[in-house]
Backbone as CSV, one residue per row, in Angstrom:
resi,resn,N_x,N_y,N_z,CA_x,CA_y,CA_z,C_x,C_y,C_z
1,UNK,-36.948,-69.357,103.617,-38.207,-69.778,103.031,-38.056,-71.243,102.604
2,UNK,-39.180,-72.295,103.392,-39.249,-73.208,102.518,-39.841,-74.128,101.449
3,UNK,-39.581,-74.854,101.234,-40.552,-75.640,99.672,-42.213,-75.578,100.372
4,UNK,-42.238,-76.109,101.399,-43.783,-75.864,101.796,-44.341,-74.650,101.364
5,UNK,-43.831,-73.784,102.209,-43.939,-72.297,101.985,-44.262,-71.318,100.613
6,UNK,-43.199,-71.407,99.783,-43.359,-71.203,98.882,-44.630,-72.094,97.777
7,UNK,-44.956,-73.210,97.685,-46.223,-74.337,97.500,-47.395,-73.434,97.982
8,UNK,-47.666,-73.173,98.956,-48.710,-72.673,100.076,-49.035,-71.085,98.667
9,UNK,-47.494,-70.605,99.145,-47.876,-68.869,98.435,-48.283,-69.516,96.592
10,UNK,-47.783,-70.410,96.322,-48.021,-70.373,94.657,-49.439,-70.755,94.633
11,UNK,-50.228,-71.542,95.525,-51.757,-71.587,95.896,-52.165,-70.204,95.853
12,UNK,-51.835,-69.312,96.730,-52.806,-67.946,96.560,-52.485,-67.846,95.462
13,UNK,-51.368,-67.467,95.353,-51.308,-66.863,93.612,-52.051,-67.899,92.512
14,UNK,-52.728,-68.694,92.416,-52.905,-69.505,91.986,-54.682,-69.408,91.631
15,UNK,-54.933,-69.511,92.966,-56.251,-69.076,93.681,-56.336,-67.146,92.788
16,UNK,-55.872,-66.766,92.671,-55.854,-65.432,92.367,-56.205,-65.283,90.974
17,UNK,-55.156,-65.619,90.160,-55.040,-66.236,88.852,-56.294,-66.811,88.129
18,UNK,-56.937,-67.747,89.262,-58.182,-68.394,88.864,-59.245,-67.739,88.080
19,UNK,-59.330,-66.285,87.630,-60.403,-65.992,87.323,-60.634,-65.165,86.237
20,UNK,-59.575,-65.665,85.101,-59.162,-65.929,83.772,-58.888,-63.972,83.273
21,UNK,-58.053,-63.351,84.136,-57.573,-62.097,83.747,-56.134,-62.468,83.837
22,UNK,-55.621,-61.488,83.419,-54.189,-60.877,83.224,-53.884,-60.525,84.620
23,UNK,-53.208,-60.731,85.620,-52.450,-59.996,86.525,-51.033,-59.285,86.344
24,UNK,-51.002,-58.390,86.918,-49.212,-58.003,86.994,-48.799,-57.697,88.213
25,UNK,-47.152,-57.455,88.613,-46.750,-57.796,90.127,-47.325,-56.912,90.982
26,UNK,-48.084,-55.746,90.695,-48.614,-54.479,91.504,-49.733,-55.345,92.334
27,UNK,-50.535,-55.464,91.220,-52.258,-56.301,91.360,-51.930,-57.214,92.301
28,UNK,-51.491,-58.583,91.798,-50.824,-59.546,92.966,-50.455,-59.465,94.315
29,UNK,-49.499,-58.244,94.322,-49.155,-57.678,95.833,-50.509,-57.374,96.381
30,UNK,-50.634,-56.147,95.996,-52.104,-55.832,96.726,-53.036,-56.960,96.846
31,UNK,-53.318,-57.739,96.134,-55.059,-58.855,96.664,-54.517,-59.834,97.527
32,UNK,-52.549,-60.737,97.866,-52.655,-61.623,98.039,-51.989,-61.599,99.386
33,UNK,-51.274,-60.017,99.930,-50.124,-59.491,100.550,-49.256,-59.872,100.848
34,UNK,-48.589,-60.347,99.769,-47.211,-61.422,99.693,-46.315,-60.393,99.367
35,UNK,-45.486,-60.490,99.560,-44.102,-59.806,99.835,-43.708,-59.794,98.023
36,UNK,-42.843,-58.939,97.309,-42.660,-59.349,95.787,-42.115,-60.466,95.834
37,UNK,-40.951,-60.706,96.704,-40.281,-61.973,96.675,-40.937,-63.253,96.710
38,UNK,-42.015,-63.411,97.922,-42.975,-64.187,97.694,-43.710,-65.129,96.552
39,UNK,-43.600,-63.303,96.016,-44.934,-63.658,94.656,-43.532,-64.167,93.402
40,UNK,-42.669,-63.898,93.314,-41.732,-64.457,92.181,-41.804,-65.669,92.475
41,UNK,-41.582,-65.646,93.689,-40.759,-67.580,93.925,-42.008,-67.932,94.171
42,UNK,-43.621,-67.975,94.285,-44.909,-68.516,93.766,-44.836,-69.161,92.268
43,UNK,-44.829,-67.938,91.203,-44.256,-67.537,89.876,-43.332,-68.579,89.456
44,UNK,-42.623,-68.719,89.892,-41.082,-69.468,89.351,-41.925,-71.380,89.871
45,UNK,-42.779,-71.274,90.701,-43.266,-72.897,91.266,-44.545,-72.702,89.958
46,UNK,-45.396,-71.858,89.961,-46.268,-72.088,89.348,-45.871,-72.238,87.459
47,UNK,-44.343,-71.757,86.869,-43.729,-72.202,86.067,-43.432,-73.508,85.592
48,UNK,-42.311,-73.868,86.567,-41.747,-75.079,86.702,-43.232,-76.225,86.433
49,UNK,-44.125,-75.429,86.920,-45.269,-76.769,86.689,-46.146,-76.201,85.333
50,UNK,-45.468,-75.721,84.652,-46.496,-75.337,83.442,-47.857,-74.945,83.401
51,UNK,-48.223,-74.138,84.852,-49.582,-73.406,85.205,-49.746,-71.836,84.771
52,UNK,-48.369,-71.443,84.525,-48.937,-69.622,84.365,-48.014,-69.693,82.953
53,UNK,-48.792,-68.508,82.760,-47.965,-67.873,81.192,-47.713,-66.639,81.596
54,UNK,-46.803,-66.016,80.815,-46.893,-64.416,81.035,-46.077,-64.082,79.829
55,UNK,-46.833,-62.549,79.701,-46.666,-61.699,78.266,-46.446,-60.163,78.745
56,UNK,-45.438,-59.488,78.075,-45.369,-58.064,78.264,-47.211,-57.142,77.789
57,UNK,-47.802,-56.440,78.793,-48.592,-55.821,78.337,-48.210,-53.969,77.736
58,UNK,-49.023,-53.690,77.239,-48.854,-52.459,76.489,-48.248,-51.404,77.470
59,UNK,-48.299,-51.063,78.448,-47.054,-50.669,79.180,-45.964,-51.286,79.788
60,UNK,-45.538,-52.230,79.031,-43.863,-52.395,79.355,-44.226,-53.916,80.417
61,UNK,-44.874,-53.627,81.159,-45.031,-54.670,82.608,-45.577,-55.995,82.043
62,UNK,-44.646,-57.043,82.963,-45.434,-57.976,83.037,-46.556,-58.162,83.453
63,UNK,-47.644,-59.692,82.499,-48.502,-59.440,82.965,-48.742,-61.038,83.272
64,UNK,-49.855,-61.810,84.318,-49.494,-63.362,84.386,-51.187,-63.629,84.470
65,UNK,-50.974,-64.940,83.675,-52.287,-65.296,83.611,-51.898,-67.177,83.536
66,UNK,-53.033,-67.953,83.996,-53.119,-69.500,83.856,-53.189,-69.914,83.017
67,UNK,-52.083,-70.706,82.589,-52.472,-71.977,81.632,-52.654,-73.129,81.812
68,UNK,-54.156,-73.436,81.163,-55.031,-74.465,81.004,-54.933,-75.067,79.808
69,UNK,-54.667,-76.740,79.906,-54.424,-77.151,79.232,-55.459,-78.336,79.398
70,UNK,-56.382,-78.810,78.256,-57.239,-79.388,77.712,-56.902,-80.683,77.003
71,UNK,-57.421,-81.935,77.620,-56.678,-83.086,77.030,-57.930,-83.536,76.355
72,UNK,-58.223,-84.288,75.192,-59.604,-85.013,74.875,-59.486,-86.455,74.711
């Protein structure tokens, strides 16, 4: 896999993300059909750039959502 590649998949996931819910790795798989591995190393790009957050939800699982950050 390369840096393109992985760039490209952190777009869907990204694109996915866009529409201000909580996702977790189940949800993700299913809407974007990225492989889990895929969707981590999306995850781990969309990190590194300070775009997603994620929080344990009430069953145990991660859950990932965008952070937007507001300059004035």
């Amino acid at each position: 896999m390369n840096k393109k590649l992985i760039g490209t998949h952190a777009g869907i996931i990204w694109n996915l993300l866009n529409n201000n819910q909580k996702w977790n790795i189940s949800r993700l798989r299913e809407a974007s059909g990225l492989t889990e591995k895929e969707i981590y190393t999306a995850i781990g790009w969309l990190a590194r750039e300070n775009k997603i957050e994620m929080e344990k939800s009430l069953n145990g699982e991660e859950d990932y959502y965008l952070m937007i950050e507001y300059y004035f």
